[in-house]
C-alpha positions as a Python dict, from the first residue, in 0.01 Angstrom:
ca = {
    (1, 'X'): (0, 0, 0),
    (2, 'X'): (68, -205, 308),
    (3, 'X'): (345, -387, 104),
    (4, 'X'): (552, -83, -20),
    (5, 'X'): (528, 39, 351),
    (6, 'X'): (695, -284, 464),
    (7, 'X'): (939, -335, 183),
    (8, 'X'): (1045, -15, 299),
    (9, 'X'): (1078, -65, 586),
    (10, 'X'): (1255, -396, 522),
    (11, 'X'): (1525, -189, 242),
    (12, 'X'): (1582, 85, 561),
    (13, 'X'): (1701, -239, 789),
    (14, 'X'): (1867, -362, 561),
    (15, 'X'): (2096, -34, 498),
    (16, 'X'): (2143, -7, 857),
    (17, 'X'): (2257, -318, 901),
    (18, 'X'): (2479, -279, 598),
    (19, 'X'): (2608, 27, 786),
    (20, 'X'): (2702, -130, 1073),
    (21, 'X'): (2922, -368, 916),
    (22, 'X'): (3115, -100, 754),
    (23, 'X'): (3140, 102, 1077),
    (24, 'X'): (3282, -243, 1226),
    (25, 'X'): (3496, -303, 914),
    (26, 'X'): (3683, 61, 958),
    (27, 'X'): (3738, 12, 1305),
    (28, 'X'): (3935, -313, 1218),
    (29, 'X'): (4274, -204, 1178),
    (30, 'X'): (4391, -139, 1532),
    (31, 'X'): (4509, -483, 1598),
    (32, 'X'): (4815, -435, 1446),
    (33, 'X'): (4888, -150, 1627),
    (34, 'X'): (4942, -385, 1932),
    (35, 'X'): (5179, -603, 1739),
    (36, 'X'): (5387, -287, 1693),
    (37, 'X'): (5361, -266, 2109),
    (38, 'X'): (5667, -479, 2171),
    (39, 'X'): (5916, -221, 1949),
    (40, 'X'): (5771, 93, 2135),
    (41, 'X'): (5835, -107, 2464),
    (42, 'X'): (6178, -218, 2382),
    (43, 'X'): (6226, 197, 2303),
    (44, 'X'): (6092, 228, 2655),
    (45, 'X'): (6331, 23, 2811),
    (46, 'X'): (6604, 126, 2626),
    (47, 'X'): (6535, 492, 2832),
    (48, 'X'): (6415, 303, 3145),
    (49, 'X'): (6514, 439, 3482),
    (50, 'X'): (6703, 106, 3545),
    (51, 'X'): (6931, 223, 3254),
    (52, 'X'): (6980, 571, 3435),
    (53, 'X'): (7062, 351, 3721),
    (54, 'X'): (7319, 198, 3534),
    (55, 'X'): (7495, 510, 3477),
    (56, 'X'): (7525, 613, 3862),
    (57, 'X'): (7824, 428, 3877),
    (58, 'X'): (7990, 560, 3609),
    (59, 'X'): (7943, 903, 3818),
    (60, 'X'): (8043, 765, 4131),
    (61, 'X'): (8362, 625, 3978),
    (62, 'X'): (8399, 938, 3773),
    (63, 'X'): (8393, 1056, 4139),
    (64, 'X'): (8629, 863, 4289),
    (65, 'X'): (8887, 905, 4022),
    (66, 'X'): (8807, 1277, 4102),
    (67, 'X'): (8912, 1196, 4437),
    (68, 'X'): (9221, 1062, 4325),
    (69, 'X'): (9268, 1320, 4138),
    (70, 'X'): (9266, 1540, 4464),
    (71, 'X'): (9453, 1320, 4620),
    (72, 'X'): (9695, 1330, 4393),
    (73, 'X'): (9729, 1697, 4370),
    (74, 'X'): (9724, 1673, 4745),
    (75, 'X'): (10076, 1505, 4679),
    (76, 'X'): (10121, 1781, 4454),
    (77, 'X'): (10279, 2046, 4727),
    (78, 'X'): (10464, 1744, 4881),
    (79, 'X'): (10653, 1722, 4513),
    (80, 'X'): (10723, 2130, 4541),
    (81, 'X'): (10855, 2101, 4883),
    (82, 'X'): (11050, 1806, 4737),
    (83, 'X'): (11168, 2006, 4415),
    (84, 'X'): (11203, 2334, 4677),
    (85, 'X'): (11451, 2113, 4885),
    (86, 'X'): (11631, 2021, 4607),
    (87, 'X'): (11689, 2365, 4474),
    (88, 'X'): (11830, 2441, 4842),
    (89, 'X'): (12067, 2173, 4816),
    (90, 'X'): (12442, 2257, 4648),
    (91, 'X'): (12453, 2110, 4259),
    (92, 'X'): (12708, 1876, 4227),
    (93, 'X'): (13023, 2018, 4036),
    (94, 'X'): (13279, 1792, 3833),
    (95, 'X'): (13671, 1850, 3871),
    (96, 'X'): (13906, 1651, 3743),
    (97, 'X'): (14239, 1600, 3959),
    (98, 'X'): (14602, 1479, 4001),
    (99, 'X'): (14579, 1127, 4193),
    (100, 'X'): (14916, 921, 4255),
    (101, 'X'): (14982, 577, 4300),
    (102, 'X'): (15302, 343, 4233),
    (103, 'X'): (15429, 103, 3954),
    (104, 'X'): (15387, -303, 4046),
    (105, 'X'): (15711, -312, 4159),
    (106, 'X'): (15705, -18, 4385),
    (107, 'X'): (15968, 195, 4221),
    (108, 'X'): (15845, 559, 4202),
    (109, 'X'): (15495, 740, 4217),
    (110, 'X'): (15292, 735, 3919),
    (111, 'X'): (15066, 1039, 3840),
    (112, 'X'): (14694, 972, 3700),
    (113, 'X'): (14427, 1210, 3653),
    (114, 'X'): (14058, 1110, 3772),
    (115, 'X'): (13718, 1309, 3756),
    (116, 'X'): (13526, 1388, 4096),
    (117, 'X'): (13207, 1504, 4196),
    (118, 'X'): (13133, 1685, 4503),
    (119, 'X'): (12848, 1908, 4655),
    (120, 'X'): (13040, 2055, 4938),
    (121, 'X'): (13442, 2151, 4961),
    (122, 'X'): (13494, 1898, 5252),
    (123, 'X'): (13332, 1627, 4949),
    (124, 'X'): (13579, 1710, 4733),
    (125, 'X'): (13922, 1598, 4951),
    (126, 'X'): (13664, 1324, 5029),
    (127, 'X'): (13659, 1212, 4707),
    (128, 'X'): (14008, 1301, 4657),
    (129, 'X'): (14116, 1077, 4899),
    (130, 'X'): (13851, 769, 4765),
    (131, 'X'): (14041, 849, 4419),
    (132, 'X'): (14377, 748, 4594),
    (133, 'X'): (14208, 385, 4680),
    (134, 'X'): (14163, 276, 4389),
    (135, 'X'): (14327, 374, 3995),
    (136, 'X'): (14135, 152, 3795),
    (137, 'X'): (14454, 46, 3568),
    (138, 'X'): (14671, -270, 3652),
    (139, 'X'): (15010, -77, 3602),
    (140, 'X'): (14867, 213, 3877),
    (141, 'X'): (14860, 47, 4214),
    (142, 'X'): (14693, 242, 4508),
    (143, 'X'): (14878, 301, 4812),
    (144, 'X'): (14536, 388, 5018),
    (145, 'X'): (14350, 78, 4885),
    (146, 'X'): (14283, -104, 5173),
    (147, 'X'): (14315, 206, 5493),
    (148, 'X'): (13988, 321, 5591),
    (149, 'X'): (13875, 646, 5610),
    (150, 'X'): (13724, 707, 5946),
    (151, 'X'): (13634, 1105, 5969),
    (152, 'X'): (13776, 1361, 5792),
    (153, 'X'): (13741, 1785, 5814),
    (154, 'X'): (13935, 2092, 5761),
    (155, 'X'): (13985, 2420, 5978),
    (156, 'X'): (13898, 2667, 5746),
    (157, 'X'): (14098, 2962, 5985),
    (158, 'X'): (14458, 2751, 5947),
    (159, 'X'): (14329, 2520, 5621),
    (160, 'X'): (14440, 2256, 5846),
    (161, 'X'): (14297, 1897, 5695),
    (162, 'X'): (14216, 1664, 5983),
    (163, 'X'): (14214, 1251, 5902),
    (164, 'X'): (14164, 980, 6123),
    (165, 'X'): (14177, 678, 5940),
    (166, 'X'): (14216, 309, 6050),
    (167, 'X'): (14441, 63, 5913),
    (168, 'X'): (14401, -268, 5898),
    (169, 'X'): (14766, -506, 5926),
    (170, 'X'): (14695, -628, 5524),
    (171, 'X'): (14716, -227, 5439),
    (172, 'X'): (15042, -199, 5614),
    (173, 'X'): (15337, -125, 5340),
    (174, 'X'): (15732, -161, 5343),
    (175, 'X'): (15930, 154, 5429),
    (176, 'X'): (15905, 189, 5090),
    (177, 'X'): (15562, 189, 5040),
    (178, 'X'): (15525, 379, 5362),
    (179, 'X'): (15752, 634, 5221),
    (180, 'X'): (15541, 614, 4882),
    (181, 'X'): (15168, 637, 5082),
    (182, 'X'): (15239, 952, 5249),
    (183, 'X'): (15403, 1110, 4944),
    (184, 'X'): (15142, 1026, 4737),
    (185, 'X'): (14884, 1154, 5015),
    (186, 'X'): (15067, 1517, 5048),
    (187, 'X'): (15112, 1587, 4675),
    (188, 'X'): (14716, 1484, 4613),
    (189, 'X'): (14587, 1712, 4879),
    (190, 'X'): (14806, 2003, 4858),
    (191, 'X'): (14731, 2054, 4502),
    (192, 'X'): (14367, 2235, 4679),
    (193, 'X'): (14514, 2553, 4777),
    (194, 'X'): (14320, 2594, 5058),
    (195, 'X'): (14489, 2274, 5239),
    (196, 'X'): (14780, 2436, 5372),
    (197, 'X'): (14891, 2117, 5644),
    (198, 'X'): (14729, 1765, 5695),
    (199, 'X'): (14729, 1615, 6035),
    (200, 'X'): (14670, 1248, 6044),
    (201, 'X'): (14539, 1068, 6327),
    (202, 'X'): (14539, 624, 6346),
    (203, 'X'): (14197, 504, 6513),
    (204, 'X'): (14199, 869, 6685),
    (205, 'X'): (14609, 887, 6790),
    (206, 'X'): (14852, 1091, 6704),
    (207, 'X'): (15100, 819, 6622),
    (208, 'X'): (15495, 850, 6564),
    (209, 'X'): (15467, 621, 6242),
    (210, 'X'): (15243, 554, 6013),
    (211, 'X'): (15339, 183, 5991),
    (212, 'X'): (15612, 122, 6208),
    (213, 'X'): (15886, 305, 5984),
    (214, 'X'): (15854, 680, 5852),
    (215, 'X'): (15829, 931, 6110),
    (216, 'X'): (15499, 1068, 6098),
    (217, 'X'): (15442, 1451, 6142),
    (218, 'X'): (15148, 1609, 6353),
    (219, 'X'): (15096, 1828, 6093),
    (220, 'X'): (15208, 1779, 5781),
    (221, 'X'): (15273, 2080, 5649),
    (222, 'X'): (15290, 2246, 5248),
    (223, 'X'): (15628, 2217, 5160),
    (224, 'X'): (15820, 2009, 5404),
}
């Protein structure tokens, strides 16, 4: 009797101890849940404030090109002032007029035509007279190449064309040439309508001559 109570007993400690080595054996597995740590970590780190970090400066640049994008359209009213100004100023307008110079040998007057541009009337006899200093053509020499234009205007009232010019003693011409220079002058700037006389002044005088040998009006008027 004694001995089936302590084989029993012996059998019961047995199965718990064969229990407790299952219980042990299930509970095994987590170790390799912390090798799978390091992925989960590098997941982590990937989202890591130090990674939000690293896109403040993208922000603050993103800012500062912001800024320079105000600044820039700061600079934008300065352009419409600009582009305002502009419209206020006069276009430029193209005309194409009668210049004359002489032959090489100094013979008779030559007539060219030559294109202009000019904002303003008082532009335009401007560039009239530029025209007369140089043809750009070997067989077409200027008259006016080398005398300076000092200041130039015109009395709108009388359509009297002021000139003072200056001229140096390798401008000065033959009383042929001198003859040819003011010819060529008068038949360039009376073709404006509005010019009705030209007055010439030499470094501010009203001189007798030109160059020493024409007799030089104060005015020179349409016609005469």
């Amino acid at each position: 009797m004694n001995k089936k109570i302590w084989c029993a007993v012996l059998l019961s400690a047995v199965m718990i101890v064969g229990a407790g080595c299952g219980q042990k054996a299930k509970t095994a597995p987590p170790p390799p849940a912390s090798a799978s740590e390091p992925s989960s970590i590098q997941a982590d780190e990937s989202t890591s404030p130090p990674a939000t970090d690293g896109t403040a400066p993208d922000e603050s640049t993103a800012g500062s090109n912001s800024g320079n994008d105000s600044s820039g359209g700061a600079g934008e009213p300065k352009g419409e002032s600009t582009g305002e100004a502009a419209k206020d100023q006069p276009s430029f307008q193209k005309l194409t007029v009668d210049v004359y110079y002489t032959d090489p040998q100094e013979m008779e007057l030559k007539k060219a035509q030559k294109e202009i541009s000019y904002q303003v009337p008082l532009e335009k006899y401007v560039e009239a007279f530029k025209a007369l200093q140089d043809s750009g053509s070997p067989d077409l020499v200027p008259l006016w190449g080398k005398i300076e234009l000092t200041k130039m205007s015109l009395d709108k009232d009388t359509g009297l064309l002021h000139m003072d010019i200056h001229i140096p003693d390798e401008a000065r011409l033959g009383s042929g040439g001198e003859q040819f220079a003011l010819d060529s002058l008068k038949q360039t700037m009376f073709q404006f309508d509005e010019i009705k006389a030209i007055d010439i002044l030499v470094d501010g005088q009203a001189v007798e001559s030109l160059m020493g040998h024409m007799d030089l009006d104060h005015p020179i008027k349409r016609g005469e």
